[in-house]
VEXVO-471493 format. One record per atom (N, C-alpha, C): atom name; x, z, y; residue in three letters. Coordinates in pm, 1 decimal, decimal comma. Atoms other than C-alpha are relative to their C-alpha. Layout:
BEGIN
@a = CA | xx = X | zz = Z | yy = Y | r = ALA
...
! end
This chain:
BEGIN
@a = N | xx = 134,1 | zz = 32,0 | yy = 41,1 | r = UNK
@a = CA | xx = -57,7 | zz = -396,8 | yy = 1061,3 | r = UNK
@a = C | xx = -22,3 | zz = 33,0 | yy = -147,2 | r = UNK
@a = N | xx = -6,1 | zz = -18,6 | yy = 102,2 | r = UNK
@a = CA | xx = 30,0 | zz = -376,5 | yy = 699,3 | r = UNK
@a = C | xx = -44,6 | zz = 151,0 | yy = -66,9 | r = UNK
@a = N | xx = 53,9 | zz = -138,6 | yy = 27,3 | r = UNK
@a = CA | xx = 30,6 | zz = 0,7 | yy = 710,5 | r = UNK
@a = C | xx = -102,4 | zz = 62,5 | yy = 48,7 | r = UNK
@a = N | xx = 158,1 | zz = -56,7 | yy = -55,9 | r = UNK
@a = CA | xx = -271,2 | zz = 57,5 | yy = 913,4 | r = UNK
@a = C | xx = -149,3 | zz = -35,8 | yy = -108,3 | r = UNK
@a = N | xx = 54,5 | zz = 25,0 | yy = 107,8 | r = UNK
@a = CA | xx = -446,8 | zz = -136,0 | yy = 653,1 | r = UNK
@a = C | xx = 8,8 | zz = 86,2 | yy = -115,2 | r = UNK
@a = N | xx = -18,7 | zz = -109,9 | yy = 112,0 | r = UNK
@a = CA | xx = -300,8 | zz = 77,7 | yy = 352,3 | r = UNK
@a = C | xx = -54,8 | zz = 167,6 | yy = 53,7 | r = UNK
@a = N | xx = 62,2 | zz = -113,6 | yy = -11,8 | r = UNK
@a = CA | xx = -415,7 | zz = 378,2 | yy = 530,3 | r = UNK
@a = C | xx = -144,0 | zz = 50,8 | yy = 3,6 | r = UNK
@a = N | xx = 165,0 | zz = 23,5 | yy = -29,2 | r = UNK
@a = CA | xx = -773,5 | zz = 266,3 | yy = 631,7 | r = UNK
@a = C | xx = -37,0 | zz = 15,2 | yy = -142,9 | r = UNK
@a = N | xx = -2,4 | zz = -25,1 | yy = 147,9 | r = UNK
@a = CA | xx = -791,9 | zz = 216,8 | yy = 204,8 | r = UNK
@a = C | xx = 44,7 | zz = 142,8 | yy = -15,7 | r = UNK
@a = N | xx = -10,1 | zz = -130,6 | yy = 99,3 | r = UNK
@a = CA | xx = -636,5 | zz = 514,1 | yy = 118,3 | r = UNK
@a = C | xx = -61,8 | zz = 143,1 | yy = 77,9 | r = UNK
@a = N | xx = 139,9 | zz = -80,6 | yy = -8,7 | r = UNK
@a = CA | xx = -891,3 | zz = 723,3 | yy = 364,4 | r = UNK
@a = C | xx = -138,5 | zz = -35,1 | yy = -53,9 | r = UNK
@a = N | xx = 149,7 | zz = 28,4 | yy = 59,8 | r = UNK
@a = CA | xx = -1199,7 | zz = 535,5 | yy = 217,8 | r = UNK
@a = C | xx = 38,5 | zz = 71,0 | yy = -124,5 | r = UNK
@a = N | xx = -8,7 | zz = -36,6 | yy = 171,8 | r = UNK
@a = CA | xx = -1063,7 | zz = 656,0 | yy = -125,6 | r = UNK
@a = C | xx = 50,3 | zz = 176,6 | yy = -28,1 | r = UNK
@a = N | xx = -38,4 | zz = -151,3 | yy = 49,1 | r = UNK
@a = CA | xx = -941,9 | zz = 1009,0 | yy = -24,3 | r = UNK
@a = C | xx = 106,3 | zz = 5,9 | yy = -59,9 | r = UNK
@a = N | xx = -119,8 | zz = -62,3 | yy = 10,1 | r = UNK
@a = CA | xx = -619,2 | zz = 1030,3 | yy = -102,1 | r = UNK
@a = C | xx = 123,8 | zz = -48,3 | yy = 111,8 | r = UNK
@a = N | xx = -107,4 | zz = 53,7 | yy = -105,3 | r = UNK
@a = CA | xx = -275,7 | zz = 984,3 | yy = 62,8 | r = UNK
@a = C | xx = 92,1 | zz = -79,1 | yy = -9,0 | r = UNK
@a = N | xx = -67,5 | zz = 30,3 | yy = 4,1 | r = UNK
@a = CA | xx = -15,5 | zz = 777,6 | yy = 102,2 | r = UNK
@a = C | xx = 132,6 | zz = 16,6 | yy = -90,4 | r = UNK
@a = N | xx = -79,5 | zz = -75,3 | yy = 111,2 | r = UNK
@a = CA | xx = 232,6 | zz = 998,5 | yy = -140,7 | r = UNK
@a = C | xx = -72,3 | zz = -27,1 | yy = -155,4 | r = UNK
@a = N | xx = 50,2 | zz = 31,7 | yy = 106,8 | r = UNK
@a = CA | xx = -49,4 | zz = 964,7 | yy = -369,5 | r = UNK
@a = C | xx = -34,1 | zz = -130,5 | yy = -94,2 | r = UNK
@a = N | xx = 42,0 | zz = 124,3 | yy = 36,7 | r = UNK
@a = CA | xx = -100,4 | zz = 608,2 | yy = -389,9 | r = UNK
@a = C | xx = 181,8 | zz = -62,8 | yy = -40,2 | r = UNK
@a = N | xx = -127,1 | zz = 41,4 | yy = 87,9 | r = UNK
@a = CA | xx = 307,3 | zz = 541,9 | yy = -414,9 | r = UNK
@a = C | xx = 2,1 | zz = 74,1 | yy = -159,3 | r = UNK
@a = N | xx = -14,4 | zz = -41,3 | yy = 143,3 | r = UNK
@a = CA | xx = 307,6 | zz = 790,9 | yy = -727,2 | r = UNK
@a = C | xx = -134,0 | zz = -81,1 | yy = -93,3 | r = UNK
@a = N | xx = 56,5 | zz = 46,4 | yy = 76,2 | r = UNK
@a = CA | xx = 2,9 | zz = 626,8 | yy = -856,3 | r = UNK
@a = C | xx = 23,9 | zz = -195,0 | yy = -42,5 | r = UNK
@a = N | xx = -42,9 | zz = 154,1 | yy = 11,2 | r = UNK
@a = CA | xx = 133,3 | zz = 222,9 | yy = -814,3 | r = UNK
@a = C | xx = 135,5 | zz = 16,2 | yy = -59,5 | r = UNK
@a = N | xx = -144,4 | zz = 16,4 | yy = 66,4 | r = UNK
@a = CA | xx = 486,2 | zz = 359,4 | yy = -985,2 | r = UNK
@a = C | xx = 83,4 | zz = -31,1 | yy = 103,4 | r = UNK
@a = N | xx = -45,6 | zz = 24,3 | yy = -162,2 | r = UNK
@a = CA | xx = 638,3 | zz = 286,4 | yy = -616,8 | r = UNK
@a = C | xx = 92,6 | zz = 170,8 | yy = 35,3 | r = UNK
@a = N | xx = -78,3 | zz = -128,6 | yy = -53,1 | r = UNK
@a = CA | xx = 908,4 | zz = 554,6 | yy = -484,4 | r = UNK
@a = C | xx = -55,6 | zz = 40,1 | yy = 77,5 | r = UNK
@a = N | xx = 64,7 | zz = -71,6 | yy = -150,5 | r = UNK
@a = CA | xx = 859,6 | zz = 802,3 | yy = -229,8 | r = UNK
@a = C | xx = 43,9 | zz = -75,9 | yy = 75,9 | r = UNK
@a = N | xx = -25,0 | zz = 47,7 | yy = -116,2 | r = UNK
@a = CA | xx = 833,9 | zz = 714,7 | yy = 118,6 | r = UNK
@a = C | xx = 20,5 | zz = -160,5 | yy = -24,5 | r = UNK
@a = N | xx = -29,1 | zz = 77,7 | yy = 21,5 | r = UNK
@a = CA | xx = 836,8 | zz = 345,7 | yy = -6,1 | r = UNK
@a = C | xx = -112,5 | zz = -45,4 | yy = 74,7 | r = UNK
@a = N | xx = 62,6 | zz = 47,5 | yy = -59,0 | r = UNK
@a = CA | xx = 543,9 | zz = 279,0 | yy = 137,4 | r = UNK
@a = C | xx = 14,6 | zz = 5,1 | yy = 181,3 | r = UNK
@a = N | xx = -37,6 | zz = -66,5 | yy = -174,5 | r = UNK
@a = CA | xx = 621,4 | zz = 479,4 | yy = 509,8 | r = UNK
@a = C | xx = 116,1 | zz = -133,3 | yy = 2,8 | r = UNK
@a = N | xx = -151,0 | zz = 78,5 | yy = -46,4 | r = UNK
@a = CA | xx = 935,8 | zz = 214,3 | yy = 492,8 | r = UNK
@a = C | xx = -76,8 | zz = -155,0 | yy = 48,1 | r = UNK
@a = N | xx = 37,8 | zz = 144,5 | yy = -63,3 | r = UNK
@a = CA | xx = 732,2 | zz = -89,5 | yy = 515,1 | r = UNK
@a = C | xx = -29,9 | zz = -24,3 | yy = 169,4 | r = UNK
@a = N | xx = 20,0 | zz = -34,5 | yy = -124,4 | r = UNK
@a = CA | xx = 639,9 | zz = 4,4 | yy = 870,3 | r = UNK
@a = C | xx = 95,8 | zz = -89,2 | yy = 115,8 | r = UNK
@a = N | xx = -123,2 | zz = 33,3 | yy = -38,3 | r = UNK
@a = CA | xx = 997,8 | zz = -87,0 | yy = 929,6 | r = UNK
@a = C | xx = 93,0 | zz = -114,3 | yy = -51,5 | r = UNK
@a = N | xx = -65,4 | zz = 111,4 | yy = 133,4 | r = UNK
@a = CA | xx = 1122,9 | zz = -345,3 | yy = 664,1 | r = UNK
@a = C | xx = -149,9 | zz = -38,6 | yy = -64,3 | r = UNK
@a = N | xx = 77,9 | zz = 75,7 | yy = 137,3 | r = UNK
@a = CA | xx = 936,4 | zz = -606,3 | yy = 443,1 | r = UNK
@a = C | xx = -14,8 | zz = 47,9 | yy = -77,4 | r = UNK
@a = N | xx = 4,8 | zz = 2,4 | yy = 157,4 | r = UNK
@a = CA | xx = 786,8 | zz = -542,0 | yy = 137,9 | r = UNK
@a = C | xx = -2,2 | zz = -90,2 | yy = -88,5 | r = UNK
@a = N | xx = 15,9 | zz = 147,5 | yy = 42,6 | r = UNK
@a = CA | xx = 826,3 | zz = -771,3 | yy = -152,3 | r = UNK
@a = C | xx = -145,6 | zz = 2,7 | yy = -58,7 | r = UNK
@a = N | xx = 139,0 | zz = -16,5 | yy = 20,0 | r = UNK
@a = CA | xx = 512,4 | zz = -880,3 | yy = -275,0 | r = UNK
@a = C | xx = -33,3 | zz = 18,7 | yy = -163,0 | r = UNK
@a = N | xx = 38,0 | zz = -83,3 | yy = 147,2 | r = UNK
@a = CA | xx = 552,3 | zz = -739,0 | yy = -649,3 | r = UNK
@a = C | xx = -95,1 | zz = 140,5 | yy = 44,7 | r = UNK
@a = N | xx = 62,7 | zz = -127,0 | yy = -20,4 | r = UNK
@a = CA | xx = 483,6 | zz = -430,3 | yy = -452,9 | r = UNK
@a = C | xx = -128,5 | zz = 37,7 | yy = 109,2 | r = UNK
@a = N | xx = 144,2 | zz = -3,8 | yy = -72,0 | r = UNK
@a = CA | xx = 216,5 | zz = -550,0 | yy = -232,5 | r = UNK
@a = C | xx = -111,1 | zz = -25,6 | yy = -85,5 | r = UNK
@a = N | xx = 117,3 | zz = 7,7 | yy = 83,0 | r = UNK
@a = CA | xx = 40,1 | zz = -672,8 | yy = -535,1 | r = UNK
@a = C | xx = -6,6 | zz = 124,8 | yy = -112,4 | r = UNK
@a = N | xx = 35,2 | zz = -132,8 | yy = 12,2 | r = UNK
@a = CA | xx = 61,5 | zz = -336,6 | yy = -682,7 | r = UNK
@a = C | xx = -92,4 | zz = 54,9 | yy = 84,4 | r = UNK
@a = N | xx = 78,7 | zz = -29,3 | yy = -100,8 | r = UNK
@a = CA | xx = -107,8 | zz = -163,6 | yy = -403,7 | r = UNK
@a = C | xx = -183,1 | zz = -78,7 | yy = 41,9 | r = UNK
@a = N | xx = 77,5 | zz = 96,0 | yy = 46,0 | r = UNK
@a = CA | xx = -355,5 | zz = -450,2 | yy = -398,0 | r = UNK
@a = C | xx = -76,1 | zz = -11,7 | yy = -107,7 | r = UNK
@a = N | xx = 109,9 | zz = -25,1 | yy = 136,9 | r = UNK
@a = CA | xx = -430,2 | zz = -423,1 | yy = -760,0 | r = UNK
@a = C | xx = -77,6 | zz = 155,8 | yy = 6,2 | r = UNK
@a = N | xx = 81,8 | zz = -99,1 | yy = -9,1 | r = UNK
@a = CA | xx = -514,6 | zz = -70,3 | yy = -701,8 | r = UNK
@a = C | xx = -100,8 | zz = 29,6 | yy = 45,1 | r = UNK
@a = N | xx = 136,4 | zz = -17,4 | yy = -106,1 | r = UNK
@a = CA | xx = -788,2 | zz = -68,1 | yy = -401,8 | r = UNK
@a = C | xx = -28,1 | zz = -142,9 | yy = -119,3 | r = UNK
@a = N | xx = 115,4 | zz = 95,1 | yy = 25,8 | r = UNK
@a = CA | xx = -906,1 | zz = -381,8 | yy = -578,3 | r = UNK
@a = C | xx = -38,0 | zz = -115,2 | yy = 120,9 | r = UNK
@a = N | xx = 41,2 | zz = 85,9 | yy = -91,8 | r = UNK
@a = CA | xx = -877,5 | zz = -606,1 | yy = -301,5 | r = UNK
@a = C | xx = 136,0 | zz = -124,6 | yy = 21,0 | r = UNK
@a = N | xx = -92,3 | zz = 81,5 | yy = 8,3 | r = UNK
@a = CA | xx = -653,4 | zz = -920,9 | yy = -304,5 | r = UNK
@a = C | xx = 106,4 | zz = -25,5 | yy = 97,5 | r = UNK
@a = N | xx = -134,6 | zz = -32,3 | yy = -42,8 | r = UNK
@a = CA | xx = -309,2 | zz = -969,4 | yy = -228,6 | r = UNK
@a = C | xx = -16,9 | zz = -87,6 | yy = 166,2 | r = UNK
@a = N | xx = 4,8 | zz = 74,3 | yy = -130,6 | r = UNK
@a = CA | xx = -408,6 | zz = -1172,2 | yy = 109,9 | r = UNK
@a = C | xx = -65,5 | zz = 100,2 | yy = 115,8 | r = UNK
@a = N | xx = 58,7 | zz = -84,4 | yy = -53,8 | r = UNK
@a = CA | xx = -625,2 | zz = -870,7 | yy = 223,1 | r = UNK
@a = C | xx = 123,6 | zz = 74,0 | yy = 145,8 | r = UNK
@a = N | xx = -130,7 | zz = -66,0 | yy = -57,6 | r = UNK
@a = CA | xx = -258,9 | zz = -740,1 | yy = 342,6 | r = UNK
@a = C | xx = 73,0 | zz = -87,9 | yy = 120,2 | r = UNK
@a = N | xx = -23,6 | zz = 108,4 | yy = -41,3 | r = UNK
@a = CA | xx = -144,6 | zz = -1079,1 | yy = 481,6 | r = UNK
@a = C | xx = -36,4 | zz = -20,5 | yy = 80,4 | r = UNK
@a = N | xx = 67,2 | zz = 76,5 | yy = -130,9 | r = UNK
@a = CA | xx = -386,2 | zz = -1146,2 | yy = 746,8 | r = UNK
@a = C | xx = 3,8 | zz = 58,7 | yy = 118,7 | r = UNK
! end
């Protein structure tokens, strides 16, 4: 659910997934991993601070 969310955001905004880890300081493929593994939530509230939408947006 987590990543269907991050994708729905990062088509409203036009870019990709590659683009949004290099722009939150986040490794490659760090985001593709959550899919599969937890993220901690330093790096969900990265992501979060970027779209501008709060760290619970991800959560629900």
């Amino acid at each position: 659910m987590l990543i269907k969310k991050i994708k729905v955001l990062c088509k409203k905004n036009n870019i990709n997934i590659g683009q949004l880890e290099r722009a939150t300081g986040l490794g490659f493929a760090t985001i593709r991993k959550w899919d599969k593994s937890s993220p901690n939530m330093k790096n969900i509230k990265k992501v979060a601070d970027y779209f501008g939408v709060p760290v619970t947006y991800f959560l629900d």
